[in-house]
ZAKE-201651 format. One record per residue (C-alpha): z, x, y; residue in three letters; residue number from 1. Coordinates in steps of 0.001 Angstrom, whole numbers, plus 500000, padded with zeros to 6 digits. Layout:
REM ZAKE-201651
[atom [Z, X, Y], 'ALA', NUM]
...
END
This chain:
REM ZAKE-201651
[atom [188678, 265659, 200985], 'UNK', 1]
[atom [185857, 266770, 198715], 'UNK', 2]
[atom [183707, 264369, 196958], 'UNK', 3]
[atom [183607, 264399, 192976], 'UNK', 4]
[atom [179687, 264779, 192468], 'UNK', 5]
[atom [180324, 262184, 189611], 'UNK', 6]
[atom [181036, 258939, 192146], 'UNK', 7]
[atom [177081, 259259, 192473], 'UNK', 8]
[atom [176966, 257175, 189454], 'UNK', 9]
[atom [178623, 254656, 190734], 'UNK', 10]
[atom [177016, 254621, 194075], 'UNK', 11]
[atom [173361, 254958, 192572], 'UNK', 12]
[atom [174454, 252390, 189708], 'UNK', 13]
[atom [174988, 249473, 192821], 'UNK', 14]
[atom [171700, 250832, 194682], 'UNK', 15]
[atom [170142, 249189, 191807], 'UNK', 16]
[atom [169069, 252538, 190088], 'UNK', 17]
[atom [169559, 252549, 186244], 'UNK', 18]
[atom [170727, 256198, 186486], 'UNK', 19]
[atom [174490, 256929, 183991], 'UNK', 20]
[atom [175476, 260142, 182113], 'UNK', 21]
[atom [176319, 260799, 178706], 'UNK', 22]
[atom [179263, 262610, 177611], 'UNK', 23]
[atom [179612, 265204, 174945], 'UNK', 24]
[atom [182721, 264901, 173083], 'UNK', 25]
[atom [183193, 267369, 171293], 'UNK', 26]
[atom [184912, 270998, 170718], 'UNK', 27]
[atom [182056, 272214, 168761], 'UNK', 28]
[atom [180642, 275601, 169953], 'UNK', 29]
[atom [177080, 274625, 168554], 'UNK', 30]
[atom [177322, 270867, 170002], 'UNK', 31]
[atom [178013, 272501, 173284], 'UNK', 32]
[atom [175894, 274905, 173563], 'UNK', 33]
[atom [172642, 272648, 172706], 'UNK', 34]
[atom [174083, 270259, 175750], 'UNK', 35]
[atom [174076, 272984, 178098], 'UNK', 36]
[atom [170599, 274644, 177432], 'UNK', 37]
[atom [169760, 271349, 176834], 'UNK', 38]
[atom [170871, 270815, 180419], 'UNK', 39]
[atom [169412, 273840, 181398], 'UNK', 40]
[atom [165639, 273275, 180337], 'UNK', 41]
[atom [166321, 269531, 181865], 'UNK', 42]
[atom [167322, 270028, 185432], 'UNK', 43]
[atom [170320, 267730, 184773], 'UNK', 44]
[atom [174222, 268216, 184972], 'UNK', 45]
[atom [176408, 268094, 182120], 'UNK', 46]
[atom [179437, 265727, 181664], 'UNK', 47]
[atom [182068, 267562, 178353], 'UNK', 48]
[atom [185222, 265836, 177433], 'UNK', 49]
[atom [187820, 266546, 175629], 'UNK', 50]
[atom [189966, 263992, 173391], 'UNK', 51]
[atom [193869, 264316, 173606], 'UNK', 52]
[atom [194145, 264871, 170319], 'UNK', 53]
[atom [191700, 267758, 170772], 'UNK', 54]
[atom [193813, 269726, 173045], 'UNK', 55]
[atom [197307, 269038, 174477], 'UNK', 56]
[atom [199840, 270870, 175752], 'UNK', 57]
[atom [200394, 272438, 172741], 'UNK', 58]
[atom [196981, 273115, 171363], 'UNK', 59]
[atom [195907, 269765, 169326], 'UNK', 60]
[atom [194005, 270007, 166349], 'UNK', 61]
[atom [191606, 272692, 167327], 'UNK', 62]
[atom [194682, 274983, 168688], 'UNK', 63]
[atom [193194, 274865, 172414], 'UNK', 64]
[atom [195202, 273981, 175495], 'UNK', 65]
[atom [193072, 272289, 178519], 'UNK', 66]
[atom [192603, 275705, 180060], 'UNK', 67]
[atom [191555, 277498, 176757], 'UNK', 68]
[atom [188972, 274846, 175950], 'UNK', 69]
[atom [187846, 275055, 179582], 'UNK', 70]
[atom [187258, 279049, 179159], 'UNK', 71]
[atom [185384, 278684, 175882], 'UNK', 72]
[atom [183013, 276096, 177483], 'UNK', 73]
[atom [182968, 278396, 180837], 'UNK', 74]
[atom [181905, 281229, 178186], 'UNK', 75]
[atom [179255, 279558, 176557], 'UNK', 76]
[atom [177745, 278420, 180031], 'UNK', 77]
[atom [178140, 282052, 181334], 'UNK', 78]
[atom [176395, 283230, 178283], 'UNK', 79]
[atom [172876, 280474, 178432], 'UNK', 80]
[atom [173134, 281148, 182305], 'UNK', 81]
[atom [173681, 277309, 182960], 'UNK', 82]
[atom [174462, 276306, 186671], 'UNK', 83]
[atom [178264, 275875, 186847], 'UNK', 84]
[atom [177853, 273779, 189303], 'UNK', 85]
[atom [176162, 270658, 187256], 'UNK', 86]
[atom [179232, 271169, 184558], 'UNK', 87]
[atom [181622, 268030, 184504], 'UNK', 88]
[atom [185133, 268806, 182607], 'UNK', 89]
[atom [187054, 265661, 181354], 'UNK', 90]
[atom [189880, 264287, 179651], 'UNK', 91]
[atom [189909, 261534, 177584], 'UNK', 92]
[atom [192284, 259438, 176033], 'UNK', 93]
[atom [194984, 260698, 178499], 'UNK', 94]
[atom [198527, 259115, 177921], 'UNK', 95]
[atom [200957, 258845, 174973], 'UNK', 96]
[atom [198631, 258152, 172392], 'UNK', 97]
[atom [199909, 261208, 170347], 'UNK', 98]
[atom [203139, 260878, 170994], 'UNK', 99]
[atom [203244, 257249, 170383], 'UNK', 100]
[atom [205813, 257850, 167561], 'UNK', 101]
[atom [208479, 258648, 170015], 'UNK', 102]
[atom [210483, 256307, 172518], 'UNK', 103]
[atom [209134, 255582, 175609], 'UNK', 104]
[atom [210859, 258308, 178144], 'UNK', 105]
[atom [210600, 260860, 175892], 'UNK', 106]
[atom [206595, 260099, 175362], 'UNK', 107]
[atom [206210, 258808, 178667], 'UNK', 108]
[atom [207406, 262928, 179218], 'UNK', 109]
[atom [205041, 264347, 177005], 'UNK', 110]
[atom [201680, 262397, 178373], 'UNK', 111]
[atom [203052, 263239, 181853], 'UNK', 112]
[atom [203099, 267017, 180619], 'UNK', 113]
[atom [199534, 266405, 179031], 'UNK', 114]
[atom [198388, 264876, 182458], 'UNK', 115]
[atom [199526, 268073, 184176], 'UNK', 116]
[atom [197647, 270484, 181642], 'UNK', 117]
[atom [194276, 268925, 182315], 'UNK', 118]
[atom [194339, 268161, 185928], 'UNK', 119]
[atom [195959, 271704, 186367], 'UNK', 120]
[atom [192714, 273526, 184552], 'UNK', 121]
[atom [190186, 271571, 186887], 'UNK', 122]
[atom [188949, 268777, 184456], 'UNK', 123]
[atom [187370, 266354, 187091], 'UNK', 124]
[atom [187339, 263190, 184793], 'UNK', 125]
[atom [190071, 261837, 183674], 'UNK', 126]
[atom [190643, 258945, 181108], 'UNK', 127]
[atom [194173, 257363, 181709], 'UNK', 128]
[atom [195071, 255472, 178371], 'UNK', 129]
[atom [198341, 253575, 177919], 'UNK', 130]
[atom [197019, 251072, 175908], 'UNK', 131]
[atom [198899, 251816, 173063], 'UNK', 132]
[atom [202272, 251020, 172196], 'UNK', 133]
[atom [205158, 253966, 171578], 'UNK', 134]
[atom [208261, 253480, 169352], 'UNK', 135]
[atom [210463, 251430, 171554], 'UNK', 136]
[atom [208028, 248971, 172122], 'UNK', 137]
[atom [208339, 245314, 170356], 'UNK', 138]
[atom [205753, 245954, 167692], 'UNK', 139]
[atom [205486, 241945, 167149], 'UNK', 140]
[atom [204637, 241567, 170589], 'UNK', 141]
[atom [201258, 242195, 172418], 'UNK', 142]
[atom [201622, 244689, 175024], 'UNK', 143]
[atom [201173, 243545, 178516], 'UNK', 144]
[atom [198594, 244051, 181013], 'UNK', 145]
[atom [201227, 245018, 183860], 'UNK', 146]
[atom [203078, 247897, 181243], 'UNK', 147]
[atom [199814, 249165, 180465], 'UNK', 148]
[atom [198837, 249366, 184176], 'UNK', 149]
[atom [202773, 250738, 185038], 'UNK', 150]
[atom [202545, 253519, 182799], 'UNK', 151]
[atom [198938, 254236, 183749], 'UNK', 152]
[atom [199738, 254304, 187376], 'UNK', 153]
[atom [202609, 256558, 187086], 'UNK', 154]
[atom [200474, 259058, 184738], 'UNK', 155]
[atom [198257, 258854, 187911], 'UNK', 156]
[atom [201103, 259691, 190314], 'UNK', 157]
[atom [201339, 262923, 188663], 'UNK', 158]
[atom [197658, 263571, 188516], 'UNK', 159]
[atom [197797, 263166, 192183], 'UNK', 160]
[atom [200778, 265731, 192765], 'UNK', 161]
[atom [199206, 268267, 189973], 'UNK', 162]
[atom [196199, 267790, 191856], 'UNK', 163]
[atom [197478, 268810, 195655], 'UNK', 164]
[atom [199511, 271716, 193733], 'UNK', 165]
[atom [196105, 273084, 192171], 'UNK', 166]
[atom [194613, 272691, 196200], 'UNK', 167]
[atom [196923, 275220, 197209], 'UNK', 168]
[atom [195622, 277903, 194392], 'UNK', 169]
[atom [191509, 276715, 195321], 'UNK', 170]
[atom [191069, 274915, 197914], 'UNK', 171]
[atom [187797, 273722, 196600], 'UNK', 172]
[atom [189103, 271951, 193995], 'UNK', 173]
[atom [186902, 268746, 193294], 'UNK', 174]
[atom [189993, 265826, 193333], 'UNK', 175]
[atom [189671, 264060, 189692], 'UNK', 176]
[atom [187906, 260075, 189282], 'UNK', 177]
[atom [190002, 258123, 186917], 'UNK', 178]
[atom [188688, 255774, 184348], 'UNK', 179]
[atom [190914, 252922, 183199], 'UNK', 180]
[atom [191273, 250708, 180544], 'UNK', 181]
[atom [190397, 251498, 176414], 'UNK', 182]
[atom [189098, 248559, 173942], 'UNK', 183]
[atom [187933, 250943, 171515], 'UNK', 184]
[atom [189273, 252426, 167902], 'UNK', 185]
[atom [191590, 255163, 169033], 'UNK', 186]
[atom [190265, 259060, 169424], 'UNK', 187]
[atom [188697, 259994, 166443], 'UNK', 188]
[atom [187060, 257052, 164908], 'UNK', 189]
[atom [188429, 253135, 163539], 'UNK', 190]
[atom [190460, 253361, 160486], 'UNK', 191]
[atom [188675, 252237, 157419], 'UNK', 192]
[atom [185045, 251476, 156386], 'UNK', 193]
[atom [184783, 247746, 156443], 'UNK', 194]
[atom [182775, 246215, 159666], 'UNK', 195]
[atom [185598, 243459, 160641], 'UNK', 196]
[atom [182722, 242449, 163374], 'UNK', 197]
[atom [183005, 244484, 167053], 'UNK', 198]
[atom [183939, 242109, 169457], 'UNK', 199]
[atom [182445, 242561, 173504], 'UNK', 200]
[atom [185616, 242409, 175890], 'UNK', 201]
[atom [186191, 239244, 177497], 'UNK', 202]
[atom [185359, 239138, 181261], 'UNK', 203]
[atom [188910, 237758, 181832], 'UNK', 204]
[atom [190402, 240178, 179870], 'UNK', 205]
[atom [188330, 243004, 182109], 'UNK', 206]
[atom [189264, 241401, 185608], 'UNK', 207]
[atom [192894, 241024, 184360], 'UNK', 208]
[atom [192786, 244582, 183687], 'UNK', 209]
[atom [191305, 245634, 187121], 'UNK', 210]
[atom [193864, 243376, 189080], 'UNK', 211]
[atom [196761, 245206, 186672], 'UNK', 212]
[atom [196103, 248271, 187557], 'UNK', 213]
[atom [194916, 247910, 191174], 'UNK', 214]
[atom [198349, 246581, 192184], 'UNK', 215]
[atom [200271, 248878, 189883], 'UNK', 216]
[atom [198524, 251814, 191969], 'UNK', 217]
[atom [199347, 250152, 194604], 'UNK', 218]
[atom [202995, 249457, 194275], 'UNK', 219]
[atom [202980, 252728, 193068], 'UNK', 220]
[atom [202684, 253811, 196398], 'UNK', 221]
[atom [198781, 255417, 195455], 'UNK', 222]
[atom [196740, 254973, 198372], 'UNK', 223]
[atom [193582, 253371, 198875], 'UNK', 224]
[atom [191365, 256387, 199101], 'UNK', 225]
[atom [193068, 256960, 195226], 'UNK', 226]
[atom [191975, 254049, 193922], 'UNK', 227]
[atom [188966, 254402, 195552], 'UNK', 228]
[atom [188433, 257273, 192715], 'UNK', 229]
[atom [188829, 255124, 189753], 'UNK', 230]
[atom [185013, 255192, 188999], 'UNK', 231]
[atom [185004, 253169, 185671], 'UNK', 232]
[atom [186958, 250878, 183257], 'UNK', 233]
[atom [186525, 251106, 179033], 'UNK', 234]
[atom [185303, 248106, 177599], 'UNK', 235]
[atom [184096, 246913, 174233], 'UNK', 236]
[atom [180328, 245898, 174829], 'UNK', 237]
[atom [179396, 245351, 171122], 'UNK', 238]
[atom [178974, 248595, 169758], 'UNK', 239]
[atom [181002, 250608, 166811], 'UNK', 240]
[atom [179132, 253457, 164267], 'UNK', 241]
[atom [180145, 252580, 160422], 'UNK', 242]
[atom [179656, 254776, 157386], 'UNK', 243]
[atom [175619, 253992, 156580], 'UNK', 244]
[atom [174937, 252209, 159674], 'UNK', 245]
[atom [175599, 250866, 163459], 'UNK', 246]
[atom [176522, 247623, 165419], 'UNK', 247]
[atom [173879, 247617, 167895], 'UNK', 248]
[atom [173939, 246813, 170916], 'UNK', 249]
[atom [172722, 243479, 171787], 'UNK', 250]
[atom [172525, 242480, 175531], 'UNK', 251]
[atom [172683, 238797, 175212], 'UNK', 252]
[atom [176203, 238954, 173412], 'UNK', 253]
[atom [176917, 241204, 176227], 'UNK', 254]
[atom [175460, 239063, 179007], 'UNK', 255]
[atom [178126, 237552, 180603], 'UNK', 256]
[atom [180121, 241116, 180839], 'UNK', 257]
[atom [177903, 242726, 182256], 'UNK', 258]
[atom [177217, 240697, 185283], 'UNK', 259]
[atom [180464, 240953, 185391], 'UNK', 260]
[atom [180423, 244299, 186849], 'UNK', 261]
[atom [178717, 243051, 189525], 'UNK', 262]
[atom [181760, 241660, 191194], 'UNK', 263]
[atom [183335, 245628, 191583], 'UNK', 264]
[atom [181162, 247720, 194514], 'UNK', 265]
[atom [183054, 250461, 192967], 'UNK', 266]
[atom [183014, 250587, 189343], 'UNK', 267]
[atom [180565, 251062, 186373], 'UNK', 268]
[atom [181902, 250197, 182404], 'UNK', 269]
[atom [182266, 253010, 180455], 'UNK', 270]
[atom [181302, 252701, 176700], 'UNK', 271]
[atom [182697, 254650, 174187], 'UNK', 272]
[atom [181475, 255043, 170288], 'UNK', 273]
[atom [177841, 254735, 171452], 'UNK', 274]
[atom [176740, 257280, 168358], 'UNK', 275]
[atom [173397, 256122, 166541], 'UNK', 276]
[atom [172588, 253330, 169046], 'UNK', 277]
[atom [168551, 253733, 169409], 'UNK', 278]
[atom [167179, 255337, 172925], 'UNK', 279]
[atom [166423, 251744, 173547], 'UNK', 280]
[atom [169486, 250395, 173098], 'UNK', 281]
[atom [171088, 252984, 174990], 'UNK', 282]
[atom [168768, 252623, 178161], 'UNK', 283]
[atom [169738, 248688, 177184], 'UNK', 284]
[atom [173239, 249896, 178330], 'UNK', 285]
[atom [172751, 251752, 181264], 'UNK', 286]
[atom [170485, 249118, 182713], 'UNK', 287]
[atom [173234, 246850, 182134], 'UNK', 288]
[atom [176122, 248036, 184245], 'UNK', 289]
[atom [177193, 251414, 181617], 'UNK', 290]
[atom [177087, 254293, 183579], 'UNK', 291]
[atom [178626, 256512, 181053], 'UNK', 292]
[atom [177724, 256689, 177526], 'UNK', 293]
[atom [180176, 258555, 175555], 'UNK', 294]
[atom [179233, 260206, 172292], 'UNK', 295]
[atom [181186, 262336, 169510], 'UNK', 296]
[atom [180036, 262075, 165723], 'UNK', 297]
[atom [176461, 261690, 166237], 'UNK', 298]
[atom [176365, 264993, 168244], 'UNK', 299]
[atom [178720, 266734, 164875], 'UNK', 300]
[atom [176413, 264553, 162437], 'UNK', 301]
[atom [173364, 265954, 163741], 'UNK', 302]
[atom [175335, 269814, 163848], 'UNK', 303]
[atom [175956, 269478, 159859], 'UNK', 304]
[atom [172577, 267755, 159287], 'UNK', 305]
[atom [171333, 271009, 160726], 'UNK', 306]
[atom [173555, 272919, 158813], 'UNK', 307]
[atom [172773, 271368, 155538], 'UNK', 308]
[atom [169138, 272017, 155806], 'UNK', 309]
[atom [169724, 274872, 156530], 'UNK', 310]
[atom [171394, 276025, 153796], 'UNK', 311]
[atom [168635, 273777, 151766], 'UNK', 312]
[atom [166085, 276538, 152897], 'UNK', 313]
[atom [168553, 279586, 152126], 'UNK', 314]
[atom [168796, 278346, 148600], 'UNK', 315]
[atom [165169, 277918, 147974], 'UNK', 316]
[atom [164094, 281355, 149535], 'UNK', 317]
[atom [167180, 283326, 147602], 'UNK', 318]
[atom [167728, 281722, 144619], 'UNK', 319]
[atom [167712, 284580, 142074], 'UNK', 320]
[atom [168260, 287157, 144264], 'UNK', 321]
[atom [171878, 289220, 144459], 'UNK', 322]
[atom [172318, 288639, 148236], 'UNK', 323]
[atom [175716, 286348, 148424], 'UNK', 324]
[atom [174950, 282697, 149493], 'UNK', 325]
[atom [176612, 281265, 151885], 'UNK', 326]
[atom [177778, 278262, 149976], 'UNK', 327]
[atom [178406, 275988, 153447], 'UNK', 328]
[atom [178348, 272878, 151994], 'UNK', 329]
[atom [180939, 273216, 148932], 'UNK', 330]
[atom [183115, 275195, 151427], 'UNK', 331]
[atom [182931, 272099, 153619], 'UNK', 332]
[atom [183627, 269724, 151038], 'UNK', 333]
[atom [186539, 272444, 149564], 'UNK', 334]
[atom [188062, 272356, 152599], 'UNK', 335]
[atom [188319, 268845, 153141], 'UNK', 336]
[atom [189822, 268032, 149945], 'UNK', 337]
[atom [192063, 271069, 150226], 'UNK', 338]
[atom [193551, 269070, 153356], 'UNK', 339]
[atom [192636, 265264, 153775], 'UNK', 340]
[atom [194633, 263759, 156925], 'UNK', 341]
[atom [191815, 263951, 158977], 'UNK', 342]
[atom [189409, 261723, 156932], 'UNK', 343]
[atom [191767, 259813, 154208], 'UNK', 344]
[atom [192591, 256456, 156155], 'UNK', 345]
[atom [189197, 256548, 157571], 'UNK', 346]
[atom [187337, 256309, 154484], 'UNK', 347]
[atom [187840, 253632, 151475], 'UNK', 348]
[atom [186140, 253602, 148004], 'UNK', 349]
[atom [186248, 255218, 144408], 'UNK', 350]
[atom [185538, 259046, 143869], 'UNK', 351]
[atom [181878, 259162, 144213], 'UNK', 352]
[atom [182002, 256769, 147440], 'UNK', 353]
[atom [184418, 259193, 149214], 'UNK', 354]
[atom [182403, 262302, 148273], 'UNK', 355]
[atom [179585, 260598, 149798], 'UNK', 356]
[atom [181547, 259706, 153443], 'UNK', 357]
[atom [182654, 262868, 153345], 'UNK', 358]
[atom [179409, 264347, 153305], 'UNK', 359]
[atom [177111, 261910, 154725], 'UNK', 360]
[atom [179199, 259357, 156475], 'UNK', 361]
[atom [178053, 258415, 160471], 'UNK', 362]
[atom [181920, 258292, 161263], 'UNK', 363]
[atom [181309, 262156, 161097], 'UNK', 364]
[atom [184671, 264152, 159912], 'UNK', 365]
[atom [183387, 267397, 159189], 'UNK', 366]
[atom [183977, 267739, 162803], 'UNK', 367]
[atom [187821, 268634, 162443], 'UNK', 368]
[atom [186950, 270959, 159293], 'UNK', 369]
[atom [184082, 273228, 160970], 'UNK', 370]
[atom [186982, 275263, 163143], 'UNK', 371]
[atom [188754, 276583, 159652], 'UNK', 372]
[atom [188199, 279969, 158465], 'UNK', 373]
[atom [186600, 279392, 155777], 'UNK', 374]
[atom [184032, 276759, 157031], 'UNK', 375]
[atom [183136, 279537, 160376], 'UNK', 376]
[atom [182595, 282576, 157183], 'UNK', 377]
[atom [180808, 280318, 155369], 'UNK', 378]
[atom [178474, 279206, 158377], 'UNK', 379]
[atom [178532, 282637, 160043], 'UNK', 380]
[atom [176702, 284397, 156219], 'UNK', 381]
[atom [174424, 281309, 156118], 'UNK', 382]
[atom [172880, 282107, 159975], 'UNK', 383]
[atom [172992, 285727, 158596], 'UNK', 384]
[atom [171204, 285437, 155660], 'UNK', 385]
[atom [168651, 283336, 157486], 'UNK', 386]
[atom [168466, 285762, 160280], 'UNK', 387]
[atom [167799, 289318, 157677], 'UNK', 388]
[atom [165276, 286701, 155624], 'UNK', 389]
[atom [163473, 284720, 158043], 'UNK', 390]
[atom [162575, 281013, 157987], 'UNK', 391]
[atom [159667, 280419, 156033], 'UNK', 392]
[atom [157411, 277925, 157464], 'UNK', 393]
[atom [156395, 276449, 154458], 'UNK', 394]
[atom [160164, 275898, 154058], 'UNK', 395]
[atom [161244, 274928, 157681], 'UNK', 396]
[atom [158360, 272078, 157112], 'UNK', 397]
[atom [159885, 270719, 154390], 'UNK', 398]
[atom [163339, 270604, 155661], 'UNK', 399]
[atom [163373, 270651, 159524], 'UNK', 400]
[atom [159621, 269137, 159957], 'UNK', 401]
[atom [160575, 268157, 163573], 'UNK', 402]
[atom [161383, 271943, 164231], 'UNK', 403]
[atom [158605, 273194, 162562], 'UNK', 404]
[atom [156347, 271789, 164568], 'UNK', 405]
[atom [158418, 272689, 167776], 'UNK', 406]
[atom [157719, 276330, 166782], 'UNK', 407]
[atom [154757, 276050, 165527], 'UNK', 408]
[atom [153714, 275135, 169173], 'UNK', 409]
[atom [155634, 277801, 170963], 'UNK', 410]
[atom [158560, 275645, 172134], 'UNK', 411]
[atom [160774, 277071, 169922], 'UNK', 412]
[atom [162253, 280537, 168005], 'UNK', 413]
[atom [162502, 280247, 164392], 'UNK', 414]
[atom [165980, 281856, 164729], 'UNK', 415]
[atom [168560, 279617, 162722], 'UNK', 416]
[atom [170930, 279120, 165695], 'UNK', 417]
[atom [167821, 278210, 167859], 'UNK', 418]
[atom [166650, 275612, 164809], 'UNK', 419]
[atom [170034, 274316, 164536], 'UNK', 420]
[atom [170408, 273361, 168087], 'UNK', 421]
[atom [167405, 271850, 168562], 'UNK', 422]
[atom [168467, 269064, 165686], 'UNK', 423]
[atom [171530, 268441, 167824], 'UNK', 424]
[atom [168885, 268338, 170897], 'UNK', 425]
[atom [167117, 265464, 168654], 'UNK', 426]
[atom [170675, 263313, 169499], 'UNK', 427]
[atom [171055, 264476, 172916], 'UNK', 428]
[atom [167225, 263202, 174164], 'UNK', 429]
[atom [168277, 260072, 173008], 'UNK', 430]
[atom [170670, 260059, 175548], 'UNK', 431]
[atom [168960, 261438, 178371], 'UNK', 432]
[atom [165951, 258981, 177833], 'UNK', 433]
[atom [168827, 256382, 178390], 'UNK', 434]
[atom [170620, 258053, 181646], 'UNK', 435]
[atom [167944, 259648, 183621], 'UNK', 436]
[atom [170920, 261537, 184932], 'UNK', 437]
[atom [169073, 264547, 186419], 'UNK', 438]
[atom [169215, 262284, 189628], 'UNK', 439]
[atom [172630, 262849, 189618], 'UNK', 440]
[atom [172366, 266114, 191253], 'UNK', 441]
END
């Protein structure tokens, strides 16, 4: 059987070298794009994922199955001329989570189904999450270690059998790596504003977890050389974004954790809702046992930063004039008030407190807004206007200095797709500062 390129971390992780990856997660065309030329320019492979409540079976919020949001990345790599072969497809989340709201056979069903979508399409990585509880569950009682690992192991049965099904249509597939375990705020960000304090997981509670789901697999009837492809397990190590802010990352809360780690040749932590940790802090991580760094809302912050300055520069260089602004940020904001389920129980506050989160806030929701109509016209005339105008220096200094000088040196176009990529490539150094992950491949 083939080798999934992304055990290297793992292996390399154990030599002793601090070498991870960092995982985009998100649908956004401009997010992706900057991660693959980003990737390009590096030398380095590129890990995307893709949330459950992203895509399912039946579209999720951004109306893509698996297999249409693998084509649209496939497009944009095609397009930049990015190597295939260093492009990592996952799944995260992976289990009932959206169906939670049903009984357990019938959403035990539905993640099955969900499991078959993505490991049908080719997505290599693959987040098994059963950590949360469905309607038939006791909702008084804490949900145990051995259903968690039951349900996860079955979800990984039929991995396994969509997996030998998809060998028969290429038989060089790459077989999926697994990751296990979740003790972070579900897909999509916590619920509510207030910092309740992050707490890291317990070591118990992570070896419990291992020896759940090791003999689940097992009595599963999952052989060794299966388990042997569960690459990481999900823990809390201290870190959550908030509205204004960040918990950081601090090692020596962490400490005991992370040498943790050291007791599993095969396994590295993963850590989600890493957004707006510093490079340092990040690097922090990988030297400490992380080997993947997963990151959503910073990479969408930094998109609609971009975009608002953007527009910033637009305004000043045709205000007065009877060409049609674009208008991107009131369409934004129209939008999101026209429909608020996607950022209502995440933000608290009076009027002018929610108009700012909705704006400005680092648990980014503009995200789930930028795929409307309205939101792509409005962005579409703003990089048109920009593109018939130009960029005026004098007012890509004042509003994107760290561009400006990028093309005042040659490194970069002043084309506004180019400019607004390279802000999201601002977020995405961070990261490869941190996981030196060009050794990967």
């Amino acid at each position: 059987m083939l080798q999934n390129p992304l055990k290297k971390i793992v292996e390399l992780q154990k030599q002793g070298k601090n070498v991870g990856i960092y995982s985009v997660c998100s649908a956004n065309k401009y997010v992706i794009e900057a991660a693959l030329k980003r990737g390009k320019s590096d030398g380095s492979c590129v890990l995307i994922e893709s949330t459950a409540n992203q895509c399912d079976q039946n579209g999720g919020y951004t109306g893509m199955k698996p297999a249409d949001f693998k084509k649209f990345v496939l497009e944009i790599a095609e397009k930049i001329g990015f190597d295939q072969g260093k492009l990592f497809l996952g799944g995260d989340h992976l289990g009932p989570l959206t169906f939670a709201g049903k009984d357990e056979a019938e959403a035990m069903a539905d993640a099955e189904e969900l499991i078959r979508h993505y490991v049908g399409a080719g997505f290599t990585k693959i987040h098994i999450d059963t950590s949360m509880k469905v309607k038939s569950d006791d909702p008084d009682a804490r949900l145990s270690d051995e259903i968690i690992a039951g349900r996860g192991a079955h979800l990984a049965e039929i991995a396994e059998e969509t997996y030998k099904k998809l060998l028969e249509q290429d038989p060089d597939a790459i077989p999926p790596v697994y990751i296990i375990g979740s003790e972070v705020p579900i897909p999509g960000g916590a619920v509510g504003s207030e910092d309740a304090g992050v707490q890291v997981t317990k070591v118990e509670d992570f070896k419990n977890t291992v020896a759940a789901f090791e003999k689940a697999f097992k009595d599963a009837g999952l052989g060794a050389d299966v388990w042997d492809r569960v690459i990481a397990v999900v823990v809390q190590p201290g870190v959550e974004e908030k509205d204004s802010g960040c918990t950081e990352y601090d090692r020596e809360k962490a400490k005991e954790l992370m040498a943790s780690i050291k007791d599993f040749p095969n396994l590295v932590f993963e850590g989600h809702s890493t957004d707006y940790q510093t490079k340092i802090k990040l690097r922090e991580l990988i030297e400490d046992g992380v080997g993947i760094l997963k990151v959503g809302p910073g990479l969408t912050f930094a998109m609609r930063e971009g975009m608002f300055a953007l527009e910033h520069i637009e305004k000043e260089l045709l205000y007065g004039t009877d060409v049609e602004l674009s208008n991107f940020a009131d369409t934004l904001e129209a939008e999101m008030l026209k429909d608020d389920k996607y950022w209502r129980k995440h933000y608290q506050g009076n009027e002018l407190e929610l108009r700012m989160k909705r704006k400005y806030s680092f648990s980014d929701r503009c995200r789930y807004y930028m795929p409307t109509p309205a939101v792509e016209a409005a962005a579409d005339r703003l990089i048109s206007n920009l593109r018939t105008h130009g960029v005026p220096l004098n007012l890509l200094s004042q509003f994107m200095p760290i561009q400006y000088t990028k093309v005042r040196e040659g490194e970069l176009s002043d084309d506004p797709v180019e400019l607004l990529e390279d802000r999201i490539v601002n977020t995405i150094d961070e990261y490869l500062y941190a996981t030196h992950q060009r050794e990967l491949l």
